[in-house]
N, C-alpha and C positions, 0 to 999 in steps of 0.2 A: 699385591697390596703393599703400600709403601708402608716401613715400619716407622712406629711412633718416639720422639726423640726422647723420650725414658726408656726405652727398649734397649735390650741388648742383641747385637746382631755379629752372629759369629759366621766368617768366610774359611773356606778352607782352599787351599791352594795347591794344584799337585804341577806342578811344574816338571822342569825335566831336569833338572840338578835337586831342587830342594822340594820338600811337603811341607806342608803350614798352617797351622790354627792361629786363626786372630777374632779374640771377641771384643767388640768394639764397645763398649760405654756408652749405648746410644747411638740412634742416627743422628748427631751432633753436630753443627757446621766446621768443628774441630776435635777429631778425632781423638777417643780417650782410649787407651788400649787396657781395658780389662782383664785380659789374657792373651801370651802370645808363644808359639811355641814353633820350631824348627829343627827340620830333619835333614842333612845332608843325601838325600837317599841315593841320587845319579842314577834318577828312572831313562834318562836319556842315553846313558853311556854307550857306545858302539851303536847305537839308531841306524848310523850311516851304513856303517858294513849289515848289518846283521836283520835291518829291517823290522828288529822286533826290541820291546822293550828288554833293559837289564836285565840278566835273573837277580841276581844279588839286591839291585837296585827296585827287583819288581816287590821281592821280600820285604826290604826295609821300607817300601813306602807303604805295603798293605800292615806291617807292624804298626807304623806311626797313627796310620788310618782307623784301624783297631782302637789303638790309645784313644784316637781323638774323639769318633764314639762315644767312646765310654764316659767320657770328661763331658761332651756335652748333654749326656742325662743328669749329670751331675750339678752342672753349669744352669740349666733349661734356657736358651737364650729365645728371646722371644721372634726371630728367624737366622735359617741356616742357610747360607749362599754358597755354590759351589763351584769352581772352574777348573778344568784341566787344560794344559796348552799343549807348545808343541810335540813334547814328544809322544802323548796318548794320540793326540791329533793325526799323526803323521806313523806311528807302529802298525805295521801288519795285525797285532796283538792288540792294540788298544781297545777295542771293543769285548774282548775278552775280560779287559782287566776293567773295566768299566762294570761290566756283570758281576764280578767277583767282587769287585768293593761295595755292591747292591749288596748281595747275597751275606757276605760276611758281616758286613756294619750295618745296612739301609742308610749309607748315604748314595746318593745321584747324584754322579758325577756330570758337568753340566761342560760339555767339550766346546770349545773356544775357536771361532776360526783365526786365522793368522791377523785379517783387519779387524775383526772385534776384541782380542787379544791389544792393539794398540790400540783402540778406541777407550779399553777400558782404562789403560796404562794414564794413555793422555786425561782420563778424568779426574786422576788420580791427581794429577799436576794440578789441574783446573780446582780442585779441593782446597790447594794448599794457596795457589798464585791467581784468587779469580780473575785478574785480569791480564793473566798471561799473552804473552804473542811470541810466536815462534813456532822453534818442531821440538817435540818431544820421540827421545829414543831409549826406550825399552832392551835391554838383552836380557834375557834367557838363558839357561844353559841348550839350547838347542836351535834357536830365532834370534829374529833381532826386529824388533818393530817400528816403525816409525810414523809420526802422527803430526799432523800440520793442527795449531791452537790459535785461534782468534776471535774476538770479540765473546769471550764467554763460552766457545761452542771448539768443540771437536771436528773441522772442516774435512780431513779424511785420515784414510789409516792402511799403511800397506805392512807386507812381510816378508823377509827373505832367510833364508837357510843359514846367518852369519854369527850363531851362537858361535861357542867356545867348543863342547862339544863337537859336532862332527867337525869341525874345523882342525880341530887334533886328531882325527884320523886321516887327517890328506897324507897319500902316497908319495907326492910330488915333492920337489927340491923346495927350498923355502922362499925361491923367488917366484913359481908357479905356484905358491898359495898367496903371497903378495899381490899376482895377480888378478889371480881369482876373487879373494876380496873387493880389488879394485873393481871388475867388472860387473859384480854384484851388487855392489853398490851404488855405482853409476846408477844399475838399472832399475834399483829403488829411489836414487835419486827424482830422476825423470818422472816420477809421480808423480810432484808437486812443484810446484813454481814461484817463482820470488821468491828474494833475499829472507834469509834468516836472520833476525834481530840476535835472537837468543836463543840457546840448543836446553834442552831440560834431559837432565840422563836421572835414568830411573834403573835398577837393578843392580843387585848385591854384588857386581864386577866392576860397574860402576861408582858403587860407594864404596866398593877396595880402593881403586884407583883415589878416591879423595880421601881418603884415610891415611896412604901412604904420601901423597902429596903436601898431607898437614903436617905428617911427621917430620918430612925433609926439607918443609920450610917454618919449623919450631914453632909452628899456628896457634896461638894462646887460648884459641875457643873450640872445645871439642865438638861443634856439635854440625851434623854434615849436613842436613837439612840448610837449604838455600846457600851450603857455601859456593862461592862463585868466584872465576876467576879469570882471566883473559883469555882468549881462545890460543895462541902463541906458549902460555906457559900451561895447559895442561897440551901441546902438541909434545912437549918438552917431557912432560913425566910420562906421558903414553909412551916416546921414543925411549926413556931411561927406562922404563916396566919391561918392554917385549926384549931386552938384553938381559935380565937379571931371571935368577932361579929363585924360583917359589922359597928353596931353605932359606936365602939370606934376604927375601925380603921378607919372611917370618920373625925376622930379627927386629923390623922396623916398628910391626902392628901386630893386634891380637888377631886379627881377621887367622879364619881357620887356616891349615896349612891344604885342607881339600876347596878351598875357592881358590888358594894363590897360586895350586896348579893349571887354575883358568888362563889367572891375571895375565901374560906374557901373551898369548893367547888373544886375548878379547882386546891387550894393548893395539896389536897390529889392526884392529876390526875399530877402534876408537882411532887411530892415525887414519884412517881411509873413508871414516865418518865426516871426522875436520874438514880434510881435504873436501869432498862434497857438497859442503855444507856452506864451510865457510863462517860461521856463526860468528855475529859482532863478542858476543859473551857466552864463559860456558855453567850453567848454573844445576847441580847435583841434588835429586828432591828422595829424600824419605818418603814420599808418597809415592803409591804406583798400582798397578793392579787390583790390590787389596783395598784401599783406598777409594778407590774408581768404585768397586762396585758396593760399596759405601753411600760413597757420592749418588748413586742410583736409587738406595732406598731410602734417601732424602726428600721429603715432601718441597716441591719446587718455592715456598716459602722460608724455608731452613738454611737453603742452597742460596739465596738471597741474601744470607747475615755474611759480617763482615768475620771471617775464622778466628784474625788475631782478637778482637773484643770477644767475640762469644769466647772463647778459651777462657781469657781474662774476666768473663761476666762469671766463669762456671768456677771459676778458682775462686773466685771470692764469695758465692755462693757455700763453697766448701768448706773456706777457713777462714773468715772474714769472723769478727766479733759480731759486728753489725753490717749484715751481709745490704746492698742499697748506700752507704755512706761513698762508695765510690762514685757513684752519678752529682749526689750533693757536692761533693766535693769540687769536681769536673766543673757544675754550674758555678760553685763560687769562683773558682778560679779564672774564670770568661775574662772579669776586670783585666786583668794582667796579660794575660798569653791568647784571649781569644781572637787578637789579630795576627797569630803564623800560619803558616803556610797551613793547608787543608791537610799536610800529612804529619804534620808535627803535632797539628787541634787530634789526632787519633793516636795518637803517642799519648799522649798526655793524658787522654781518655782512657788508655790501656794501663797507663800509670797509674793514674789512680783508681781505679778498679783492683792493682794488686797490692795496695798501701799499706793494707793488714793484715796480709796472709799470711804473714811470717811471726805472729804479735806471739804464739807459747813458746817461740824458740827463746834461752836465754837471755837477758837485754846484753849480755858482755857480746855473745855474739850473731844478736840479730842482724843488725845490717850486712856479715859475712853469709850469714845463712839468705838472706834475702838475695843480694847480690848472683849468688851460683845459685840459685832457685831461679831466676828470670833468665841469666842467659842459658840455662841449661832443661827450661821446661820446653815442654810438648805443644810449641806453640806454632799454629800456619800464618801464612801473612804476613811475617817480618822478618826482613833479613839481617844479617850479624849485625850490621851497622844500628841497623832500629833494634836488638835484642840488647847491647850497650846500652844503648839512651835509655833502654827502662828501666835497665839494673844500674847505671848510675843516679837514675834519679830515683828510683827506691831504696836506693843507700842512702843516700842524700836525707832523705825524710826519717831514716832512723838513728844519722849520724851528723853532728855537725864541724867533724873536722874536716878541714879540708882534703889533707890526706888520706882520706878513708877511700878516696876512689882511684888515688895517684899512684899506688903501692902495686895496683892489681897492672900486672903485664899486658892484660886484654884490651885497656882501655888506652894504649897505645895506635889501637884500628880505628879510634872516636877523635877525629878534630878536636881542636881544645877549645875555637865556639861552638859546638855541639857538645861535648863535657859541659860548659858552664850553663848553658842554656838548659839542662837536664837536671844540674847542679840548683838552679833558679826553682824551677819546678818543683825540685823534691825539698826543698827547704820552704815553697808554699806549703807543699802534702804535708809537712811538719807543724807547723802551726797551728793549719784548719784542722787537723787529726787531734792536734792537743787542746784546741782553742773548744773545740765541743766533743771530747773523749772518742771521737769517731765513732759516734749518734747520728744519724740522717735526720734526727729533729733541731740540732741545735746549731745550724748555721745560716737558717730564715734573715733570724734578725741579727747579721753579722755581713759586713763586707769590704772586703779589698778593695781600694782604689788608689789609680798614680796619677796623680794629676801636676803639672807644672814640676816633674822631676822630685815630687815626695810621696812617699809612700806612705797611706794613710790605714788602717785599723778602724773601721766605722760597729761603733755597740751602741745597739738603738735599746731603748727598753730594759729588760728583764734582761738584756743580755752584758749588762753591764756587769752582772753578778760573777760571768765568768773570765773578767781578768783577774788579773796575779802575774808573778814575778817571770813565770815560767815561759805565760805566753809572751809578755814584754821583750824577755831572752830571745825566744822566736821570732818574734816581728823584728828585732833589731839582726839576727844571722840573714834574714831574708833578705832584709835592707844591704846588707855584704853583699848576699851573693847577686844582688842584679846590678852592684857595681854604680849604687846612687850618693851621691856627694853630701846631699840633706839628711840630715835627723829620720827616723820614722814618726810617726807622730801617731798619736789616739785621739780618736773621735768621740765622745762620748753624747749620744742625744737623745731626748727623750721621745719614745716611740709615738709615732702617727697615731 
């Protein structure tokens, strides 16, 4: 039964490095994490020699498991999903430890094969990027998945043995495990055919890898979710990873110093990935597995909304005064901005949706608090480029110095006609917000129009009551910022 999108639905994760409680906020087209919690356990560790799970590792994961338990009586989440991958998949033991985590907690551990392990990975993408195209690649601490994405759909899903894990127990010289990678991959390769547009990496080696990459190229936006970069320069940090020791890149990130014993590691399996691949772009998703089976218990109506709006619809649901003034808003604005491009009119859409969220923070510094609220929320569907445009233009709508966006280092990744044009926008959301106190009643009989290069202020009726000085101010910064030579001018007419 698919759950309902008021529900909470908590997955638990047993992997072969980490265990994991995630309760999601809903089956929501954009993922709210309600609770989230992680255990280093390294249920995988010696898999390769020893054929059976960790002991240390079988301990801390049945501890964590215990915990988790307990928290979801506590929690009640209205369903529990459960996966374990390769390394339970693939232990002599794992069916043992599968009965023991029955017996101990009653949860059911729900074993994953290698291709539905990246089936799920890949839905996970498909959550964040519905119209993804490419391969999506998963690692593990013990696998490595990978998953061909197009038109909306998971097309197939293979696996190979090229975690971090056993790959740290090869016997061989370091150029016989170079190889071996190599040849493993090829022959994962050969599963799927045509060019890869764009590569989707999923897993916590994966987001080391962009986390130290951000740091060594002074990245003003912390946030790794859709960060993206040329396939040449992350071949570049892969080769700079698999030379350096876990202590001194400890120095660079917070990431734990038990994943950066991966990193060097999982460098050499991402160089030999590239190569394979070949990928035009390489793009890093916070979604993954967890996520995917998410995506699952999404009613195929749900899965249909657009993530980055919905996120935006539910945030302002949450903190909006007048939760609805973002759609009003959006409609009056049509005048002005309703001929860009189809992915600017959803920008804009998403903008104002988050117009108000920010309105108890102090006025001294709400436009700061709104600014690092939008590039730094939990949002899918837009990438850095488009996470800017909204927090300039929602600065923009709470500030009208110009400087208020120029100061911020980030907005150095933003074109300066994409600045302005965001610029433009949020100093409409300022007006129409002040023009009728950002009320979804009060801008019927109000409207924008540019006709012959003036910007005109049309108050028909009753609606003339609410000019004053403030909104005059307003209409005349707006007239700045779209850079129009004429006066603004007010309408004043008597209603139909």
């Amino acid at each position: 039964m698919n759950a309902q999108s008021n529900d909470r639905v908590a997955v638990i994760d047993v992997g072969s490095n980490s265990v994991r409680l995630v309760v999601f906020d809903g089956a929501a087209r954009s993922p709210a994490y309600f609770f989230n919690e992680k255990v280093l356990a390294g249920l995988g560790a010696g898999l390769g020699q020893s054929g059976h799970l960790h002991p240390e590792g079988r301990r801390r994961a049945m501890a964590a498991l215990r915990r988790f338990a307990a928290l979801l009586e506590r929690l009640r989440p209205a369903r529990v999903m459960t996966i374990a991958t390769a390394a339970v998949r693939d232990a002599a033991d794992g069916p043992e430890f599968c009965a023991q985590v029955l017996a101990e907690t009653g949860l059911e551990l729900t074993v994953a094969s290698g291709p539905e392990e990246g089936r799920l990975s890949a839905q996970g993408v498909l959550l964040g990027w519905p119209e993804a195209e490419g391969m999506v690649c998963d690692i593990g601490g013990a696998s490595l998945e990978l998953a061909q994405i197009s038109g909306g759909q998971v097309l197939a899903a293979e696996t190979a043995p090229l975690g971090p894990l056993p790959l740290m127990e090869f016997e061989g010289a370091p150029r016989a495990l170079r190889q071996r990678i190599k040849r493993d991959m090829a022959r994962l390769r050969s599963n799927f055919s045509g060019p890869v547009p764009r590569l989707f990496l999923v897993g916590g080696s994966w987001r080391a890898v962009a986390r130290l990459d951000m740091a060594r190229r002074n990245y003003p936006l912390h946030v790794l979710h859709e960060y993206e970069r040329p396939t040449a320069d992350i071949l570049r940090i892969a080769n700079w990873i698999s030379h350096q020791e876990p202590a001194h890149l400890a120095t660079l990130t917070d990431t734990s110093l038990e994943r950066l014993r991966l990193l060097p590691t999982a460098a050499l399996v991402l160089k030999q990935l590239l190569d394979a691949l070949a990928p035009g772009t390489v793009a890093f998703s916070s979604y993954g597995i967890r996520e995917g089976m998410l995506y699952e218990a999404m009613p195929p109506d749900v899965r249909a909304l657009d993530p980055l709006i919905e996120a935006c619809r539910y945030t302002e649901s949450q903190n909006a005064r007048f939760p609805g003034f973002g759609d009003a808003l959006f409609d009056w604005l049509q005048n002005l901005f309703g001929d860009l491009p189809a992915d600017d009119v959803r920008l804009m859409r998403a903008a104002c949706l988050l117009h108000d969220t920010t309105w108890r923070a102090h006025p001294d510094y709400r436009a700061d608090m709104c600014f690092e609220a939008v590039t730094r929320a939990n949002m899918g569907g837009v990438d850095h480029a488009g996470r800017l445009f909204l927090a300039v233009a929602n600065r923009a709508r709470y500030k009208n110095d110009g400087s208020a966006v120029d100061d911020h280092p980030a907005i150095a990744l933003l074109p300066a006609e994409r600045v302005k044009l965001a610029t433009s926008i949020g100093r409409a959301m300022r007006l129409g917000a002040m023009l009728g106190g950002a009320h979804p009643d009060t801008l019927p009989d109000t409207e924008l129009q540019l006709k012959a290069g003036q910007l005109r202020l049309v108050l028909r009726g009753g609606a003339q009551e609410l000019m004053g000085e403030v909104v005059e101010r307003r209409l005349n910064g707006l007239n700045t910022a779209l850079g129009l030579d004429l006066p603004a001018m007010l309408d004043i007419q008597a209603k139909d």
